[in-house]
Biotite code that builds the C-alpha atoms (Angstrom):
import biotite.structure as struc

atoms = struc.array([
    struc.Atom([5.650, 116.620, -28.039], chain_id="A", res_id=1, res_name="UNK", atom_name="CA", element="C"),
    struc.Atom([1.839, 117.239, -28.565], chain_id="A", res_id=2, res_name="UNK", atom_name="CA", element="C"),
    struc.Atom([-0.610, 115.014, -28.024], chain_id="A", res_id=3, res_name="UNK", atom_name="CA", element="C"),
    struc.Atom([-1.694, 114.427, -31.789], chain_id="A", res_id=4, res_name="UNK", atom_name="CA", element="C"),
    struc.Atom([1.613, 114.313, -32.647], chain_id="A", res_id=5, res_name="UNK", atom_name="CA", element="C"),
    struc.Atom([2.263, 111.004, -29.878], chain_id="A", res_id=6, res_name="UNK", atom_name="CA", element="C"),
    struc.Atom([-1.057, 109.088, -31.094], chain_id="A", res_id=7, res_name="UNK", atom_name="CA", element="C"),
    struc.Atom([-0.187, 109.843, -34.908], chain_id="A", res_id=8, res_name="UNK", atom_name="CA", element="C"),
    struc.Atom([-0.445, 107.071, -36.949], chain_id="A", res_id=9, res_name="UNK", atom_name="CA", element="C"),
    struc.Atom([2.287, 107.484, -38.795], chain_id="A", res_id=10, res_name="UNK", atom_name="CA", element="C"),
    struc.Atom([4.710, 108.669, -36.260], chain_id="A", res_id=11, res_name="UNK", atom_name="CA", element="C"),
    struc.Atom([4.205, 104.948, -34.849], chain_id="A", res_id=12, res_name="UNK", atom_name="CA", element="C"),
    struc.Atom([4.439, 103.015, -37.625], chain_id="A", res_id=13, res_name="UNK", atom_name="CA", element="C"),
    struc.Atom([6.888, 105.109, -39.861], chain_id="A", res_id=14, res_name="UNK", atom_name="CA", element="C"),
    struc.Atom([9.932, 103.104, -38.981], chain_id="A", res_id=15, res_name="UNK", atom_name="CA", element="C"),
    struc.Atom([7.857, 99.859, -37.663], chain_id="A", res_id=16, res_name="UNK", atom_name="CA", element="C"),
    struc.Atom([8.154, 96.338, -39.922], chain_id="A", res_id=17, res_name="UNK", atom_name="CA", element="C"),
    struc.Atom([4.496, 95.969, -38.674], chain_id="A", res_id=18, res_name="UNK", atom_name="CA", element="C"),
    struc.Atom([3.303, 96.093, -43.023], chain_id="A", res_id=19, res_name="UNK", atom_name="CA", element="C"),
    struc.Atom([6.418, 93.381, -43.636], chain_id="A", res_id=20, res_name="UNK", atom_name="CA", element="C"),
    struc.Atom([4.900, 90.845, -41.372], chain_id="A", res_id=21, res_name="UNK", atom_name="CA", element="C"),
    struc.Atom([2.906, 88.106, -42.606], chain_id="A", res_id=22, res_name="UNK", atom_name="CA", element="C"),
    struc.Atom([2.630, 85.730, -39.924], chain_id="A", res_id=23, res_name="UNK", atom_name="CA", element="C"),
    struc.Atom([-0.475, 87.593, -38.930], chain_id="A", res_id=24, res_name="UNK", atom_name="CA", element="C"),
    struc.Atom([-2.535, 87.122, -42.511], chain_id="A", res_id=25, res_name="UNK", atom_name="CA", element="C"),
    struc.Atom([-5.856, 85.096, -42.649], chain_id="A", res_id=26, res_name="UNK", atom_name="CA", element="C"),
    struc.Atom([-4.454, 83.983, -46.313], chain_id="A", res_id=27, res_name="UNK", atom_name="CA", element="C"),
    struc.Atom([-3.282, 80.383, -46.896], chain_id="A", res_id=28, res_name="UNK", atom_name="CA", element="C"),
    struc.Atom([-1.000, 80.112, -49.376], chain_id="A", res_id=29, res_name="UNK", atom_name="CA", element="C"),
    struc.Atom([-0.490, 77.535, -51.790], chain_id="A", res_id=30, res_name="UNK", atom_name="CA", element="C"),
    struc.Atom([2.051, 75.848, -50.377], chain_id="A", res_id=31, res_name="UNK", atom_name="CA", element="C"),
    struc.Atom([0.507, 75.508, -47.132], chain_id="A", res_id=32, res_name="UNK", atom_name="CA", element="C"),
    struc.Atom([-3.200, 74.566, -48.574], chain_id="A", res_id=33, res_name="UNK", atom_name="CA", element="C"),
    struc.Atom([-1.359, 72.402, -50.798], chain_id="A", res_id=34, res_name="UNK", atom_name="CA", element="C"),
    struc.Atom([0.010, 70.825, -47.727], chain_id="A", res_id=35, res_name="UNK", atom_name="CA", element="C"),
    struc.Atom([-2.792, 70.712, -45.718], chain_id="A", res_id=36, res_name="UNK", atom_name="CA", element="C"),
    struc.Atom([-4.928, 68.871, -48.593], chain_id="A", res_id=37, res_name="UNK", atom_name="CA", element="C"),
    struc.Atom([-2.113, 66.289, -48.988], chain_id="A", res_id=38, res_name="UNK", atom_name="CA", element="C"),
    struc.Atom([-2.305, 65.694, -45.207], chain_id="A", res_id=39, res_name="UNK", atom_name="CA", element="C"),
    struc.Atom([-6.488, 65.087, -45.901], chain_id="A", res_id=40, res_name="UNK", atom_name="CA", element="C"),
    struc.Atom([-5.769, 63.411, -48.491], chain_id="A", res_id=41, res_name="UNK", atom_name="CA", element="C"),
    struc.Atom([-3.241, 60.672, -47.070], chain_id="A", res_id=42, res_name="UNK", atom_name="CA", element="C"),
    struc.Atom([-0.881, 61.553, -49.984], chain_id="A", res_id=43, res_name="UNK", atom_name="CA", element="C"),
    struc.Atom([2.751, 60.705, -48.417], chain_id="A", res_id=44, res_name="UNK", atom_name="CA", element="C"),
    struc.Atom([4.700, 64.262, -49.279], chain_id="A", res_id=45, res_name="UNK", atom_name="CA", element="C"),
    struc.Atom([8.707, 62.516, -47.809], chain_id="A", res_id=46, res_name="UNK", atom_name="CA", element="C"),
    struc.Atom([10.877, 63.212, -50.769], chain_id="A", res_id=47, res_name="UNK", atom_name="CA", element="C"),
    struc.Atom([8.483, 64.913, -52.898], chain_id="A", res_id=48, res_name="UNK", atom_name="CA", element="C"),
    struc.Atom([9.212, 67.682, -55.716], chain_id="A", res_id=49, res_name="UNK", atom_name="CA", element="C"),
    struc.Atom([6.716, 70.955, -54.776], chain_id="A", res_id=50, res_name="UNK", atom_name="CA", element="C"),
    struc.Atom([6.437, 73.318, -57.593], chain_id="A", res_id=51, res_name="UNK", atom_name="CA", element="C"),
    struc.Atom([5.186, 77.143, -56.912], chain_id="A", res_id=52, res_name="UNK", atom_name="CA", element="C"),
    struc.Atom([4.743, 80.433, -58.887], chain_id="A", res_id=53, res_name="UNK", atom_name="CA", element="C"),
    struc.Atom([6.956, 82.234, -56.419], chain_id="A", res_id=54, res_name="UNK", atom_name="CA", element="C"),
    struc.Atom([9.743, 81.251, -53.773], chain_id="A", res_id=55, res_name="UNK", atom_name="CA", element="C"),
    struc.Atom([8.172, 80.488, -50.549], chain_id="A", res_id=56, res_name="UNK", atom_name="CA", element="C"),
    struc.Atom([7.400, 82.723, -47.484], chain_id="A", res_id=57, res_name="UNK", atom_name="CA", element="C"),
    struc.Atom([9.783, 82.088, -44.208], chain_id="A", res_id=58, res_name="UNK", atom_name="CA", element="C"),
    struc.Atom([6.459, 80.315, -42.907], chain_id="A", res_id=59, res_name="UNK", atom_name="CA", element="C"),
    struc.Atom([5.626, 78.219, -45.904], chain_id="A", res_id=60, res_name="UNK", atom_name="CA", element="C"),
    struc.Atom([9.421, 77.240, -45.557], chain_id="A", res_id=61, res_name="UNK", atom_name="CA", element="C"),
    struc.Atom([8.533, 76.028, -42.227], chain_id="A", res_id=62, res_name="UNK", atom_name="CA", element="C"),
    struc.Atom([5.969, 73.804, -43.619], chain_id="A", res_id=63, res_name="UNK", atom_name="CA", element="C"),
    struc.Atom([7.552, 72.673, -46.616], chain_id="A", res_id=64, res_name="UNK", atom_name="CA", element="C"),
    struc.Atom([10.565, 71.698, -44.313], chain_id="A", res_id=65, res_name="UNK", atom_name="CA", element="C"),
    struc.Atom([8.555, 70.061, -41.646], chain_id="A", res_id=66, res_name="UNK", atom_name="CA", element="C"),
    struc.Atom([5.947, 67.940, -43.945], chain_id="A", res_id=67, res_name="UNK", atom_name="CA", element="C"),
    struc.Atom([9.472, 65.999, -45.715], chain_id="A", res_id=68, res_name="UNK", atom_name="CA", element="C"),
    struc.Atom([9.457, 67.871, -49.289], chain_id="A", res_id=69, res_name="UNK", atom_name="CA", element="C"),
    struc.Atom([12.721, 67.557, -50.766], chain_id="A", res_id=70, res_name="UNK", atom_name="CA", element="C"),
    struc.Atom([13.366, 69.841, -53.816], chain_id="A", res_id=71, res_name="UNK", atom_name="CA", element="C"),
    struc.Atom([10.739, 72.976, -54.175], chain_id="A", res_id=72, res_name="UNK", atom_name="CA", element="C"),
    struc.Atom([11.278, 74.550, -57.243], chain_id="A", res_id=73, res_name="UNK", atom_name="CA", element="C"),
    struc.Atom([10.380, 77.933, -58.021], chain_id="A", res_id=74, res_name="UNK", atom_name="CA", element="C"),
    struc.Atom([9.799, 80.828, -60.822], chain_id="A", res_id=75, res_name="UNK", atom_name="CA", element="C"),
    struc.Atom([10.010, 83.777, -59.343], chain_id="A", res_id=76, res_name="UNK", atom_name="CA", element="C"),
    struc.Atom([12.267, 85.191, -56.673], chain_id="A", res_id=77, res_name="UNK", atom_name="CA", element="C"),
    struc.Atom([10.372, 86.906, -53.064], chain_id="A", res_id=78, res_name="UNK", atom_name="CA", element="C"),
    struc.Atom([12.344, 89.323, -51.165], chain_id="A", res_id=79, res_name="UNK", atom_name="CA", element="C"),
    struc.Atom([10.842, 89.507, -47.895], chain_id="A", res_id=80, res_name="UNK", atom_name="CA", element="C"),
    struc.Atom([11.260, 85.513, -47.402], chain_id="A", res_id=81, res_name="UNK", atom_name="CA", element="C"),
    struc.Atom([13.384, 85.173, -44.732], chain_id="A", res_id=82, res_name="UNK", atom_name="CA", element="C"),
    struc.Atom([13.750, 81.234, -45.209], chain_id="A", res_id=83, res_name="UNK", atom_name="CA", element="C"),
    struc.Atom([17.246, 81.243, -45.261], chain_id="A", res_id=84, res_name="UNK", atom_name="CA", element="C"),
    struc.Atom([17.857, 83.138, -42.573], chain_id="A", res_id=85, res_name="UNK", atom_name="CA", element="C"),
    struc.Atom([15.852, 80.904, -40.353], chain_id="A", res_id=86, res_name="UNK", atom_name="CA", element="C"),
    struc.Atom([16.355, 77.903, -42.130], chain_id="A", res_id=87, res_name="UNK", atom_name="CA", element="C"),
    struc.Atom([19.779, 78.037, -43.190], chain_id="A", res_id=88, res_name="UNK", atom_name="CA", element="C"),
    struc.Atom([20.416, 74.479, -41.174], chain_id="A", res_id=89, res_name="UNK", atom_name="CA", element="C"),
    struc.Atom([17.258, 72.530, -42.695], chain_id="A", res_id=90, res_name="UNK", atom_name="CA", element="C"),
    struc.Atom([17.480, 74.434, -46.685], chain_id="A", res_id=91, res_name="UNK", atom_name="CA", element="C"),
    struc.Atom([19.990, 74.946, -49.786], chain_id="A", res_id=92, res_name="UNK", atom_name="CA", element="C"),
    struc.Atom([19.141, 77.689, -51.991], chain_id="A", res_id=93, res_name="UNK", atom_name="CA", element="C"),
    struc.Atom([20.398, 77.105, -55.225], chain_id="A", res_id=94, res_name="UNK", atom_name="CA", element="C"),
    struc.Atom([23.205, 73.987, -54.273], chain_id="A", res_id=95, res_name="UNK", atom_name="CA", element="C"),
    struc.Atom([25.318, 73.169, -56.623], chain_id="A", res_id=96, res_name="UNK", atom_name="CA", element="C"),
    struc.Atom([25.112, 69.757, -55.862], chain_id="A", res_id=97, res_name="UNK", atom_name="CA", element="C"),
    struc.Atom([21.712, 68.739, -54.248], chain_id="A", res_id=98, res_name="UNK", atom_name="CA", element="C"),
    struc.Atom([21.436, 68.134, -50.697], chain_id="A", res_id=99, res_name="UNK", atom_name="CA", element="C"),
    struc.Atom([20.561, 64.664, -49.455], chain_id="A", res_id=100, res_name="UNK", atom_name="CA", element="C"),
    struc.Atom([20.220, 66.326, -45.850], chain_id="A", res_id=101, res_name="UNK", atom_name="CA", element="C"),
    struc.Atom([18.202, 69.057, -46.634], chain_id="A", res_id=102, res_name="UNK", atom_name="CA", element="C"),
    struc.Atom([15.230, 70.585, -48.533], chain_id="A", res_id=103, res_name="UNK", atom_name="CA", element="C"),
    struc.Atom([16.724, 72.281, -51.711], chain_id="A", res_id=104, res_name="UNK", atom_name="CA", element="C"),
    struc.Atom([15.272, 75.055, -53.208], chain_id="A", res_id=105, res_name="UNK", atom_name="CA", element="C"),
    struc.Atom([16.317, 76.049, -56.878], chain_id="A", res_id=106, res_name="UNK", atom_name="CA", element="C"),
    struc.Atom([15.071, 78.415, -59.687], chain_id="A", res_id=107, res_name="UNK", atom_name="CA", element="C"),
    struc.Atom([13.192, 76.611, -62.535], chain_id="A", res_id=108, res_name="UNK", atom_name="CA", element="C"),
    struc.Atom([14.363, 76.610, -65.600], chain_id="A", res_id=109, res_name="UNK", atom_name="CA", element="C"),
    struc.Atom([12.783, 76.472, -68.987], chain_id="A", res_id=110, res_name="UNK", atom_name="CA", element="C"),
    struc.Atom([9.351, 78.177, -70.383], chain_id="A", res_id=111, res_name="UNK", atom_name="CA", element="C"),
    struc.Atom([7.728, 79.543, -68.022], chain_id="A", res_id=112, res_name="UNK", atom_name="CA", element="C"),
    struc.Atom([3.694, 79.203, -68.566], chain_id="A", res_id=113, res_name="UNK", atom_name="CA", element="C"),
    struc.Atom([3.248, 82.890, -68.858], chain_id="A", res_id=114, res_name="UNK", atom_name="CA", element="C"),
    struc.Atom([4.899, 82.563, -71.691], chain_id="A", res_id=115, res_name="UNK", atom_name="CA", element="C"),
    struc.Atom([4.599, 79.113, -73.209], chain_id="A", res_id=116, res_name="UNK", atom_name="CA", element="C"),
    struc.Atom([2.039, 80.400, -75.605], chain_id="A", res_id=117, res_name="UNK", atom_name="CA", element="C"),
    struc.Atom([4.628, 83.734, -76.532], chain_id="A", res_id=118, res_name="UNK", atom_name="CA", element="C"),
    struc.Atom([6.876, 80.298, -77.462], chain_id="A", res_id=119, res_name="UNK", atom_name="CA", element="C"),
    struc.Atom([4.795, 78.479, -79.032], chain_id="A", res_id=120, res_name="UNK", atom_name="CA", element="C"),
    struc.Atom([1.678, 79.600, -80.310], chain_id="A", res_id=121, res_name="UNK", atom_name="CA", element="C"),
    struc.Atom([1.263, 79.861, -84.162], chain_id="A", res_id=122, res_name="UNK", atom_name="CA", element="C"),
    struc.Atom([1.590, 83.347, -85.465], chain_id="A", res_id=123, res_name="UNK", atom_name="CA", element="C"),
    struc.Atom([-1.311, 83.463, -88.239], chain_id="A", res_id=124, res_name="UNK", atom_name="CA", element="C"),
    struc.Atom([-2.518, 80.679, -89.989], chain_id="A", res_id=125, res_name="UNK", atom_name="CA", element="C"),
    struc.Atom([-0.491, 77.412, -90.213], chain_id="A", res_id=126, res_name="UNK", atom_name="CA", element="C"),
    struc.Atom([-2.568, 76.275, -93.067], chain_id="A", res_id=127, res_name="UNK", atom_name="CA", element="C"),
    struc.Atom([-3.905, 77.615, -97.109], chain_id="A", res_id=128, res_name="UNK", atom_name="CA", element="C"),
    struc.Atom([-7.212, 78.725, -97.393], chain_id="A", res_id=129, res_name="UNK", atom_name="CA", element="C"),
    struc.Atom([-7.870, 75.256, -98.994], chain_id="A", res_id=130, res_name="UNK", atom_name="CA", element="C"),
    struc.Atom([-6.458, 73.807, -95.626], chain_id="A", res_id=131, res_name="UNK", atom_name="CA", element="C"),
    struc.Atom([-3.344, 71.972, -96.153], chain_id="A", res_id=132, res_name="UNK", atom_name="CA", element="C"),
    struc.Atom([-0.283, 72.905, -94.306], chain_id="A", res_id=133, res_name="UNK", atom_name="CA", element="C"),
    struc.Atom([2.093, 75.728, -95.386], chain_id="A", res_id=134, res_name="UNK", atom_name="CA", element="C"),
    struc.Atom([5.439, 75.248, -96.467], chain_id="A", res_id=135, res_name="UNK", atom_name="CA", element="C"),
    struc.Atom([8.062, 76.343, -94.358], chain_id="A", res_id=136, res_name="UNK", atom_name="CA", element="C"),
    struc.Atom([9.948, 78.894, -95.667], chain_id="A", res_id=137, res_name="UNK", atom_name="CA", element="C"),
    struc.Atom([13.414, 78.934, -94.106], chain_id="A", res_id=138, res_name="UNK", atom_name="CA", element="C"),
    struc.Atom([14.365, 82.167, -95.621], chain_id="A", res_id=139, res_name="UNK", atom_name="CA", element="C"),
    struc.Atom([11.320, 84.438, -94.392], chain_id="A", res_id=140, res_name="UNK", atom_name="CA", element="C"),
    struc.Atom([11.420, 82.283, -91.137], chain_id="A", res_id=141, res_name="UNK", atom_name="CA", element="C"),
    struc.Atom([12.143, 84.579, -87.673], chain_id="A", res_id=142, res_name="UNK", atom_name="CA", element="C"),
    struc.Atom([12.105, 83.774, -84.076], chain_id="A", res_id=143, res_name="UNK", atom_name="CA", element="C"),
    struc.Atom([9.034, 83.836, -82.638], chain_id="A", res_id=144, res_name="UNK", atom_name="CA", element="C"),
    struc.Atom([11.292, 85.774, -79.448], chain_id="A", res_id=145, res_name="UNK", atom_name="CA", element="C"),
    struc.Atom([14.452, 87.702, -80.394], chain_id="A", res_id=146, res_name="UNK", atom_name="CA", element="C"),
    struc.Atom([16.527, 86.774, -78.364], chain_id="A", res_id=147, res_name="UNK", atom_name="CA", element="C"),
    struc.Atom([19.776, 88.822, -77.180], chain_id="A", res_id=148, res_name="UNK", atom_name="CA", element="C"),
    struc.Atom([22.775, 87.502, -75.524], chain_id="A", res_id=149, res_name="UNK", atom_name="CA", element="C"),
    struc.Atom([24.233, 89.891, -73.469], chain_id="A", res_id=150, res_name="UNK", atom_name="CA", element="C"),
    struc.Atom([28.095, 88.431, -73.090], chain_id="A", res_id=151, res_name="UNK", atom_name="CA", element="C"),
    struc.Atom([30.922, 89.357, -70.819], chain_id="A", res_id=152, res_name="UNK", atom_name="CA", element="C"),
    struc.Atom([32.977, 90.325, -74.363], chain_id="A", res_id=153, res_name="UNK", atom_name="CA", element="C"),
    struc.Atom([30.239, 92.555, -75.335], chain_id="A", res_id=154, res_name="UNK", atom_name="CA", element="C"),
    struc.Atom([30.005, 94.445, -72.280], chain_id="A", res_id=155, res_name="UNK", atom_name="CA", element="C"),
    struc.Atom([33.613, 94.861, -72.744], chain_id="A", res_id=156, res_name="UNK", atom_name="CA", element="C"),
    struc.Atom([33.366, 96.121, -75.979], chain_id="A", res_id=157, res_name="UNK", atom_name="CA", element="C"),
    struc.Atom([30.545, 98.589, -74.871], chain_id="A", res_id=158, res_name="UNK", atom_name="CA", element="C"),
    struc.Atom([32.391, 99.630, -71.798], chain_id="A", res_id=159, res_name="UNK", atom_name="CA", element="C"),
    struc.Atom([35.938, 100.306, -74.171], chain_id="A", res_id=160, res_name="UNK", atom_name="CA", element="C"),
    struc.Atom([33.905, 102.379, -76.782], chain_id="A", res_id=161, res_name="UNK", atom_name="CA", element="C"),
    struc.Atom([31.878, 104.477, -73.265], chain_id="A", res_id=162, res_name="UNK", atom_name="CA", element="C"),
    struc.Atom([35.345, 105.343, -72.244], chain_id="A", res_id=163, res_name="UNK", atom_name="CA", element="C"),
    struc.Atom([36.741, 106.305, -75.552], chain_id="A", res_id=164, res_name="UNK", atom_name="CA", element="C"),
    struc.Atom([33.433, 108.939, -76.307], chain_id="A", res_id=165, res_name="UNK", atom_name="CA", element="C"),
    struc.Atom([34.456, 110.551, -72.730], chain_id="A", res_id=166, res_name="UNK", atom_name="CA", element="C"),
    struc.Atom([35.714, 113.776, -73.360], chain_id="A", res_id=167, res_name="UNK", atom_name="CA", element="C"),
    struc.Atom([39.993, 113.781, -72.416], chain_id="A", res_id=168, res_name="UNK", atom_name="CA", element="C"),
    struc.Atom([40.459, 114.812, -69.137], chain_id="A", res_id=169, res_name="UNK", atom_name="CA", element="C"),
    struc.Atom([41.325, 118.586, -68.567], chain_id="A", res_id=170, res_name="UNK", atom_name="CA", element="C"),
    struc.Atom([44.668, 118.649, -66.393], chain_id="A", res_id=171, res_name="UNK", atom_name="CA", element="C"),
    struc.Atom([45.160, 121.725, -64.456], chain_id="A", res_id=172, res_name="UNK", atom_name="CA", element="C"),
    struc.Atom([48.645, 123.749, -65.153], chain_id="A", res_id=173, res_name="UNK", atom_name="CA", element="C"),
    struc.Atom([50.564, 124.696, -62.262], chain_id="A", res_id=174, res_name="UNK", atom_name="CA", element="C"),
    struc.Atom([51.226, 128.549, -61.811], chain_id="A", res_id=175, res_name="UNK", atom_name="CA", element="C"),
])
């Protein structure tokens, strides 16, 4: 092996985790500077709700664990959390009943506020050009999201008529 090829970068660090791990960071995040400022604070966090953008970090999940939260709720899913793993004895992801032993983490469900306004912001003017309100119109009324319902029936249905637009199957005659 050549010299530049041992003290290549990349030939170090192509199968390393070294860009996975965050325990090294200078960044706080929120849910540990939300802990911190609850510990300056005096605010009493035992059997609190915490409520985050994103599912926590293996490390915030340390935190959240240790400081007595019981239900974090989150919006988005994070990949390279390893809190379960580590914290499978102290956490329930998604319970179907809650845990009264353990810290429970579950999706959150309803608008999301990226999109509270795509709910329910008015589309063009509510009101006449002399100001009162508009009547509603339930005829000329839409959604303000279309909404489809992708069902186990219809994938059926979509599956069936795939098969059906397959060309037959050639079957070889024996000589």
């Amino acid at each position: 092996m050549s010299a530049e090829a041992l003290f290549d970068r990349d030939a170090y660090l192509k199968d390393a985790q070294i860009f996975d791990v965050i325990e090294f960071g200078r960044a706080v995040h929120a849910e540990m500077a939300a802990i911190a400022q609850a510990g300056r604070l005096g605010v009493r966090l035992q059997d609190s709700r915490l409520f985050c953008t994103t599912f926590p970090c293996h490390i915030c999940a340390r935190h959240i664990v240790a400081s007595g939260v019981r239900e974090v709720v989150f919006i988005e899913p994070y990949e390279k959390s390893r809190a379960l793993e580590l914290f499978g004895d102290s956490i329930s992801v998604e319970p179907a009943e809650p845990s009264p032993t353990r810290t429970n983490f579950r999706a959150f469900v309803g608008v999301a506020p990226r999109r509270y306004l795509d709910f329910f912001e008015s589309q063009g003017s509510r009101k006449t050009p002399a100001g009162k309100i508009r009547a509603l119109d339930e005829q000329t009324a839409t959604p303000r999201i279309r909404r489809f319902v992708f069902t186990y029936a219809l994938a059926e249905i979509l599956a069936v008529e795939g098969i059906a637009a397959l060309p037959p199957k050639r079957t070889r005659s024996k000589k």
